[in-house]
C-alpha positions as CSV (number, residue, x, y, z in Angstrom):
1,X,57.3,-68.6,14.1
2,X,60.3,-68.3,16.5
3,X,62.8,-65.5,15.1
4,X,66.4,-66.1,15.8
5,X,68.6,-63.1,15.7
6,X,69.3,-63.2,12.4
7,X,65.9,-63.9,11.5
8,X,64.7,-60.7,13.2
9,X,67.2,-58.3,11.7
10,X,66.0,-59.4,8.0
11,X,62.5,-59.4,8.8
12,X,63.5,-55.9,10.2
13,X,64.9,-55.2,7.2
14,X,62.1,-56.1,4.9
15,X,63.3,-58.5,3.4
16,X,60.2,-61.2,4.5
17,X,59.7,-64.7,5.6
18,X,61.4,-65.7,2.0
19,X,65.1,-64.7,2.6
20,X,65.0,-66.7,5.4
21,X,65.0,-70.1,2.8
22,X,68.2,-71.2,1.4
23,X,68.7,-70.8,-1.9
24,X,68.5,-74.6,-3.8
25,X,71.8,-75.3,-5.4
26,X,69.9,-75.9,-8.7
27,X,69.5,-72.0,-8.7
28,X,72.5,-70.3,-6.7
29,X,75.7,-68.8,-8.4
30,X,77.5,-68.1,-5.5
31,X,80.9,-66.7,-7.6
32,X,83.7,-67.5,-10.0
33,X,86.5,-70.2,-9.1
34,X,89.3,-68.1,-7.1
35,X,92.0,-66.8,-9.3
36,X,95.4,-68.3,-8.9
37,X,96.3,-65.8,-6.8
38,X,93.6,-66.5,-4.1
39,X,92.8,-69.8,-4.4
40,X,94.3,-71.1,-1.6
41,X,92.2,-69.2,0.8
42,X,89.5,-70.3,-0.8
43,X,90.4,-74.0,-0.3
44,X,90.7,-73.0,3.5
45,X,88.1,-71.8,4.0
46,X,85.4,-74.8,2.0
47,X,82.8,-75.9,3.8
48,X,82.6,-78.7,1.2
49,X,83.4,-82.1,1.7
50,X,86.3,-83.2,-0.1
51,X,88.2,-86.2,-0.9
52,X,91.2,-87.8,-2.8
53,X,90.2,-90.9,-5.1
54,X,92.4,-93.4,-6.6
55,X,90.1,-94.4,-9.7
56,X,91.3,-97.6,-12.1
57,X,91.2,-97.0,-16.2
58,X,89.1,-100.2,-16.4
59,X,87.8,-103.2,-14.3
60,X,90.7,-105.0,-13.1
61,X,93.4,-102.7,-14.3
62,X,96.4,-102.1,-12.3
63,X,96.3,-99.0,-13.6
64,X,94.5,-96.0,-11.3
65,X,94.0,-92.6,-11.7
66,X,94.3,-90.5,-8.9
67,X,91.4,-87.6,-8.5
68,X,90.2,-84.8,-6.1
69,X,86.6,-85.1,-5.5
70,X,84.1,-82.5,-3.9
71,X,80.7,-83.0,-2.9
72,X,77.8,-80.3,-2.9
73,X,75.9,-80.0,0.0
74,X,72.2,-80.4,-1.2
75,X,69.3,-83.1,-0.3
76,X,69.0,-84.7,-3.6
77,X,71.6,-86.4,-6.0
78,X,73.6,-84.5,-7.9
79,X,75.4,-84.2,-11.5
80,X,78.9,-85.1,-12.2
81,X,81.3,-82.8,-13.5
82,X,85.0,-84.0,-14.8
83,X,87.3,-80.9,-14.7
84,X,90.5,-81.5,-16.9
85,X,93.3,-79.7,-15.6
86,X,95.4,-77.5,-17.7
87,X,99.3,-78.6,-19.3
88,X,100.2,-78.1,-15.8
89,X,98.3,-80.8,-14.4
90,X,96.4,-80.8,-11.3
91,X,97.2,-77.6,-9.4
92,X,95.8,-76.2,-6.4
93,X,94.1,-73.7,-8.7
94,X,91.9,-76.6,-10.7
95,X,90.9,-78.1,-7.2
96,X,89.5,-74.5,-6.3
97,X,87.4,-75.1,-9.8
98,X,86.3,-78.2,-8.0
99,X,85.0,-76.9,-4.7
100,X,83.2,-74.1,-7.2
101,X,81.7,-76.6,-8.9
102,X,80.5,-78.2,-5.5
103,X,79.3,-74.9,-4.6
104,X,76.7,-74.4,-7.2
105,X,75.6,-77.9,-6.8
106,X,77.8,-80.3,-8.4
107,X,79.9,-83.7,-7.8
108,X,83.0,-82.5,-9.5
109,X,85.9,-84.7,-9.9
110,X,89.1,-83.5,-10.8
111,X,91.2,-86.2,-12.2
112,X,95.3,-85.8,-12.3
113,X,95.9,-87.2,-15.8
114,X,99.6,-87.1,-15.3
115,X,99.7,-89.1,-12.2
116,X,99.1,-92.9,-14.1
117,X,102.6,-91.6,-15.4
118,X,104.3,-90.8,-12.0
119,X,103.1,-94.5,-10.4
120,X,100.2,-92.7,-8.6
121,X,101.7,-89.8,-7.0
122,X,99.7,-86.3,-7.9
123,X,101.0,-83.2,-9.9
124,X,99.7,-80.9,-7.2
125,X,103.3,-79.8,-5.8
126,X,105.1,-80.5,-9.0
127,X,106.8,-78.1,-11.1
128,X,105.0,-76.5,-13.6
129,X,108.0,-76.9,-16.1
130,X,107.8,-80.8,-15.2
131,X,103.8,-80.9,-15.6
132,X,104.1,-79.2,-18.9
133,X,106.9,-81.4,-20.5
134,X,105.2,-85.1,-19.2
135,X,101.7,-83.9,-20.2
136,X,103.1,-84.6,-23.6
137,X,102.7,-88.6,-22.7
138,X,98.9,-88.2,-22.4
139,X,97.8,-88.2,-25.7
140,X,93.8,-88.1,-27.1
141,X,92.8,-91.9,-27.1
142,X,94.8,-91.9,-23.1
143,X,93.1,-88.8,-22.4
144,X,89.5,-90.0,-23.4
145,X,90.1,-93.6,-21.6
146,X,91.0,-92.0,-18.6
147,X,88.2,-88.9,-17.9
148,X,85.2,-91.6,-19.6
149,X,86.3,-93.9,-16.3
150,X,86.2,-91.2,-14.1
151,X,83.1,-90.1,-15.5
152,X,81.3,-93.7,-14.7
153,X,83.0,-93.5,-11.3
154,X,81.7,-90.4,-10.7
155,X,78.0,-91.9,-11.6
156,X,78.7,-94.7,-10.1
157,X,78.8,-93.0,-6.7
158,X,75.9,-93.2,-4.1
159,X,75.1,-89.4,-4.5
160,X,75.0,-88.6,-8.3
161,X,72.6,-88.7,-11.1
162,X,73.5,-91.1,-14.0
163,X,74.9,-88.2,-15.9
164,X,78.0,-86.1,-16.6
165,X,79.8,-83.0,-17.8
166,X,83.0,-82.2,-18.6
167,X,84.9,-78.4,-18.8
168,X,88.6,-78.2,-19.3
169,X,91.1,-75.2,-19.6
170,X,93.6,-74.2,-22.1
171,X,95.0,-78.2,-22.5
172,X,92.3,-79.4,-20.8
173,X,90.0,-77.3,-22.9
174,X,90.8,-78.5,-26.0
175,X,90.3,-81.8,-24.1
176,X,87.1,-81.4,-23.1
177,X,86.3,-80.6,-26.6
178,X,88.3,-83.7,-28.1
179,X,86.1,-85.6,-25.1
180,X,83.2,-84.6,-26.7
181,X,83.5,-86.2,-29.8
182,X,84.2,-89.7,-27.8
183,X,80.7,-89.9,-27.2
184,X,81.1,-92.1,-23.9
185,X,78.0,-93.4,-21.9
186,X,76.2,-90.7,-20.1
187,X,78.3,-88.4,-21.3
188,X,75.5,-85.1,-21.7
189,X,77.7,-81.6,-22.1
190,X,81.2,-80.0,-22.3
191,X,82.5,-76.7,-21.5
192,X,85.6,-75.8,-23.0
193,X,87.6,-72.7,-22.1
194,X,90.0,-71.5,-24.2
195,X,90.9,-74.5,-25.7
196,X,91.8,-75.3,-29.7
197,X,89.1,-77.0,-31.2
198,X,89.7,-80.6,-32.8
199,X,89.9,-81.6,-36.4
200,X,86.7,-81.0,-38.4
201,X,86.8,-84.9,-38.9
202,X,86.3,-85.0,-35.2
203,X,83.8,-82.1,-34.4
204,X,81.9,-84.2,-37.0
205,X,81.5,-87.1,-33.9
206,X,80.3,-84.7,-31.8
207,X,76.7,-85.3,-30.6
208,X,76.5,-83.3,-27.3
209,X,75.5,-79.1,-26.6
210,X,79.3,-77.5,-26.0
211,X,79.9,-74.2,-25.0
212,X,82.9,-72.6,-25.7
213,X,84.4,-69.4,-23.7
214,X,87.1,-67.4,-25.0
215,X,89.5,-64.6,-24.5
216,X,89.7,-61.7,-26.8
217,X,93.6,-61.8,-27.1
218,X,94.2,-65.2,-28.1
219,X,94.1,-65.6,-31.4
220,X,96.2,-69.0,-31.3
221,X,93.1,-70.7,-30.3
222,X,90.1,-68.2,-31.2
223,X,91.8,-69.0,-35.4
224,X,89.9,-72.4,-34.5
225,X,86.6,-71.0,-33.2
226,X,85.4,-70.7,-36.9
227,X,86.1,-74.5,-38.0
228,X,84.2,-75.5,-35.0
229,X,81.1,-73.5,-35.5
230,X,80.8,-74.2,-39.1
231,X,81.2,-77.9,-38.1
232,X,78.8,-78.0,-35.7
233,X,76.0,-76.6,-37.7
234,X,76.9,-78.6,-40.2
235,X,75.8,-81.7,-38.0
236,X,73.0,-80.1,-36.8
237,X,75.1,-80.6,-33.0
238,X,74.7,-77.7,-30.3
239,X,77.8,-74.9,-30.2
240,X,77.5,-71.5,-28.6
241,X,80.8,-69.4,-27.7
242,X,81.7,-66.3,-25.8
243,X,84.4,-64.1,-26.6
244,X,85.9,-61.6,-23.7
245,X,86.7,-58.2,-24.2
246,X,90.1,-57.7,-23.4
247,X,90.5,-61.1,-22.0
248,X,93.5,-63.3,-22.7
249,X,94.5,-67.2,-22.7
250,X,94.0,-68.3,-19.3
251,X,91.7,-65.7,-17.9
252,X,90.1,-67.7,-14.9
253,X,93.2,-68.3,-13.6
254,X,95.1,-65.1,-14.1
255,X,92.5,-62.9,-12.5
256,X,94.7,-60.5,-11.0
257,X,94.2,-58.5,-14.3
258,X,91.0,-56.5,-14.8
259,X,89.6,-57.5,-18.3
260,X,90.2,-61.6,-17.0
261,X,88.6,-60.8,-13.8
262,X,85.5,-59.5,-15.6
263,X,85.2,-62.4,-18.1
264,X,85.3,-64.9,-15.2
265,X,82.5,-62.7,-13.5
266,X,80.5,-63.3,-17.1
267,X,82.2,-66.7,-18.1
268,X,81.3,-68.7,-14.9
269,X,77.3,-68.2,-14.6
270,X,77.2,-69.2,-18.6
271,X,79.4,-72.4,-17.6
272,X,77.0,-73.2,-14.8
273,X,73.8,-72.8,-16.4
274,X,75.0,-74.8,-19.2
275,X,75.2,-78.1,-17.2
276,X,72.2,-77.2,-15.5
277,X,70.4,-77.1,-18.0
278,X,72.1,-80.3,-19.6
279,X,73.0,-82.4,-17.0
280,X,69.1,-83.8,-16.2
């Protein structure tokens, strides 16, 4: 075998002709999605490829939605996963989900749900105050229309398995859980972080495993944990949750503060084996 530099110093090191393999993207965790605070370096730095879509709501609608998509880099085709912004719409922080989606071996598309609205234009520079007022427009039946078409585009590519996830946060998460219960085609798994859980009329529809990840100190949405576990066994339908020490509403993106940082660390590895193990 020729040894490269790099090769030598780990066989060297003892660490054998096995660290010398990459490690498949069906088994790496590489890290949590960059806090707010970071996540611009993080973008910088991607190795990832990483394009901007313009995706229609339906076969010969004038209507399009535009969305950030990442690609993994790995030999074989990959999974889809829809990531639904927060009530701030897409931000540079749910991009950086994106590429860390990519990362552990993922297509991940992040749609702008607000941008149908604005004739096209993204949400990425607006003002959060803006975002969060408009996002009122998007209601569940717009909301479900738009992520199941990105979710057959995202199938639809050259690349991807015939399957896909979605995860949401805080608006998004509640979502990802109302997307659930829509039951579209190929549709396999949600994640929903810190998001309110539907009616118990609609947790009732759901037929897919969703996990749901939650801070300790957020009892607005955690009140709504209960109705949605009860439901779910109830329709013999797949729910497990997480709950945070110390963690609040929003902790992926606020990790600036310890107990958030920590339930990212722990949050992030259950997200990803979830669609690894449902997205086949």
């Amino acid at each position: 075998m020729r040894l490269t530099a790099t090769s030598f110093l780990l066989l060297s090191l003892g660490l054998g002709a096995c660290a010398l393999q990459s490690v498949p993207a069906e088994q790496a965790v590489v890290m949590p999605p960059a806090g707010a605070a970071d996540v611009a370096s993080r973008l910088a730095s991607s190795t990832r490829h990483a394009e901007w879509a313009m995706i229609p709501t339906a076969a010969g609608s004038r209507d399009s939605i535009a969305a950030w998509v990442v690609f993994p880099e790995r030999r074989d085709h990959a999974p889809v996963v829809v990531v639904i912004h927060e009530i701030f719409g897409l931000s540079s922080w749910v991009r950086g989900v994106a590429d860390q989606l990519a990362a552990d071996g993922f297509i991940a598309i992040a749609p702008d749900l607000l941008s149908i609205e604005r004739g096209g234009a993204t949400t990425d520079s607006m003002a959060f105050a803006d975002a969060r007022a408009m996002i009122g427009r998007v209601t569940p039946d717009k909301m479900n229309a738009m992520v199941a078409a990105v979710g057959q585009y995202g199938m639809n590519l050259p690349a991807a398995r015939k399957v896909y996830g979605v995860v949401g946060y805080c608006w998004g998460g509640s979502a990802s859980f109302n997307h659930a219960a829509f039951n579209a085609p190929g549709l396999k798994a949600a994640v929903v972080y810190y998001g309110s859980s539907p009616s118990a009329e609609d947790i009732a529809k759901v037929r897919i495993p969703v996990l749901g990840l939650y801070g300790e100190n957020d009892q607005r949405v955690n009140a709504t944990i209960g109705r949605a576990d009860s439901t779910m066994r109830a329709v013999g339908a797949t729910f497990e949750q997480r709950t945070y020490a110390g963690a609040g509403h929003g902790f992926l993106r606020a990790q600036e503060q310890a107990a958030n940082a920590e339930a990212s660390r722990q949050a992030w590895p259950e997200t990803v084996r979830w669609f690894r193990q449902y997205l086949r």
